[in-house]
C-alpha angles and dihedrals in degrees: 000000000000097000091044078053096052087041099052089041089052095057098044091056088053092051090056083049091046089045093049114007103052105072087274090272082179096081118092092200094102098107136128111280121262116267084247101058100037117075111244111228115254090236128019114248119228102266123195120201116209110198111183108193136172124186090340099146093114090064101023103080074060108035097037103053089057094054089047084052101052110135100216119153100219132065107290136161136162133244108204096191095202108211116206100302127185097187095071091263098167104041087055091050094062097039080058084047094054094038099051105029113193114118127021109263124198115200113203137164123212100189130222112356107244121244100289096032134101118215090243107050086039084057089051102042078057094053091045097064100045098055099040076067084065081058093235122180091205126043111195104205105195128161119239099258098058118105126204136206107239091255089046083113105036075054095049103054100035081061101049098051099045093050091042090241128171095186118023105168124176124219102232116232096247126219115277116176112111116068097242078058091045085054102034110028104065092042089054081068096043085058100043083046094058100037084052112012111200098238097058086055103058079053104120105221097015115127089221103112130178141146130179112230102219097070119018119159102196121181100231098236089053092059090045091047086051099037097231129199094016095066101049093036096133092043115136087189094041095164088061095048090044093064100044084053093058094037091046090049088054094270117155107224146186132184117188145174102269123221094183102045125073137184104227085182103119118216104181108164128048089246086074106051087039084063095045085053109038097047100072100020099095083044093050080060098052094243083284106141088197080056100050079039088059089043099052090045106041087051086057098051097039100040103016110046097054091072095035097052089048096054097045098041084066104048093050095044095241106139089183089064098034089049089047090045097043093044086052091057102050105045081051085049091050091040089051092053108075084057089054097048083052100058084037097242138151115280091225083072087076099068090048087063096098081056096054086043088063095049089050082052086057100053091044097064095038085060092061100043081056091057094047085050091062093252102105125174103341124193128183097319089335129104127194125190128187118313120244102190124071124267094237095047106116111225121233085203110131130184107274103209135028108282118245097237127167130177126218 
């Protein structure tokens, strides 16, 4: 029993470093600041909103209204950068627009993303440059299933220019209704929350980066000065490397929980959420296979152990290994429960994390037997391997054709 005691003790001492030593990613506290409490600007800065969306037809009679509504003082309009859809996308984008009203929408489509580019970051290159012709200070970068309050943007800019930011971006509270969501879904930001905790991130000068890609308000010099998109143009996990690329280039950043963002995008079965995850996790780390080694391991040790070591400490009658094990659990079972109060769920969902951990072990390593397989990190009919260029390298790559744009 003396390795399963060094083991059980080992994760137990990772659990008190986790629970003190890691920017307390466990609180959920990190939110915009109440109107109240944030100056509001004395005038409202142009803002450009930059919607990429690819066959979204199913969210965007919900997302997009919501956008078009939004009650924001200063001059403001919306770029849905339709890619490639096959749904009717953006038809339906401009029937919402002349059935709601509210801000100007241009619908435009960029064509096939050239080699090194994702679809996504290619969409968005495209919007980019559209609106930075209407002059904005801010560019709101949002997927197409996000959905605002009508004072998200309001919200939005009032924070970033009292706290002198260059990137605010919101976490949007993400879509829990089925039980596999129920199980899965507020563990993914758990996760997200300990491999980048929020408050290392609004560090100037700290090297922790993270955005979250739904929601992303980004003072336009500050995407010049960091030549975004073009430098991250291949990137899988582009909100990441969004983020690095501001804070590199001298941006001040902050990423927090929302309150008045939502995903409206539905994942029911287990099928679906195995796909969100498994897509981008080899590339999360980086193709290495130490790396997916360190991961595998590291899961089992952190979130795996604690039961185990419990269990097995009882039935062999070994209290050092039961009480290590047992600790371990629950400081992982208290450090699971302010997540849980966010997305208003029941508390007996803490002790199942090492569960859900399991099944995040799994789809790591799925991730990386697909890519192995030559399928990569595929996306709605797209594919992307490994890059080859460099992350940093800008890309000549210009449209090829005129692109079909329409105003409405």
């Amino acid at each position: 029993m003396s390795a399963v005691v060094w083991i059980a003790a080992a994760s137990l001492l990772a659990w008190l470093w986790l629970l003190l030593g890691q920017g307390f990613f466990w609180r959920t506290d990190l939110r915009l600041p109440p109107r109240a409490q944030a100056a509001e600007p004395p005038t409202w800065p142009a803002v450009c909103v930059v919607v990429p969306a690819r066959d979204e037809a199913e969210v965007l009679a919900e997302s997009l209204p919501s956008l078009l509504a939004q009650d924001y003082p200063g001059r403001a309009e919306i770029f849905l950068v339709d890619d490639g859809s096959s749904d009717g996308t953006g038809e339906l984008a401009r029937s919402l627009a002349a059935r709601h009203g509210g801000l100007p929408l241009t619908v435009t489509t960029p064509g096939e993303p050239p080699s090194g580019w994702t679809g996504k970051l290619w969409a968005v290159r495209h919007g980019i440059g559209l609106a930075r012709a209407r002059e904005p200070e801010y560019l709101l970068l949002t997927d197409a299933d996000i959905a605002h309050e009508p004072d998200s943007m309001r919200e939005l800019v009032a924070a970033a220019r009292a706290g002198g930011h260059d990137l605010v971006s919101l976490m949007a509270r993400l879509r829990v209704v089925s039980r596999w969501e129920r199980l899965v879904v507020p563990a993914f930001v758990y996760f997200f929350a300990q491999l980048y905790p929020f408050r290392w991130i609004a560090r100037r000068g700290g090297r922790t980066a993270a955005a979250a890609g739904g929601c992303v308000l980004l003072r336009t010099d500050a995407a010049v000065r960091a030549r975004v998109p073009d430098a991250i143009r291949h990137a899988v996990i582009d909100d990441v490397a969004l983020a690095r690329a501001v804070k590199r280039s001298g941006g001040h950043i902050w990423l927090g929980l929302a309150d008045r963002v939502d995903s409206v995008r539905p994942y029911p079965r287990l099928a679906d959420l195995w796909r969100m995850v498994s897509r981008s996790a080899y590339a999360q780390l980086r193709h290495s296979p130490a790396l997916l080694v360190g991961t595998v391991a590291g899961l089992a040790v952190v979130y795996l152990v604690p039961p185990v070591a419990l269990v097995a400490g009882l039935a062999a009658g070994n209290a050092a290994v039961a009480g290590a094990g047992g600790l371990a659990w629950l400081l992982m079972t208290a450090t699971y429960v302010p997540m849980l109060r966010y997305y208003r769920q029941p508390l007996w969902l803490a002790p199942l994390l090492p569960c859900t951990a399991f099944l995040y072990l799994l789809m790591t390593v799925d991730s990386a037997v697909q890519h192995y397989r030559g399928r990569g990190a595929a996306w709605k009919g797209r594919t992307y391997a490994k890059p080859d260029a460099r992350p940093d390298v800008v890309s000549d790559a210009r449209p090829d054709a005129r692109p079909d744009l329409e105003q409405t």
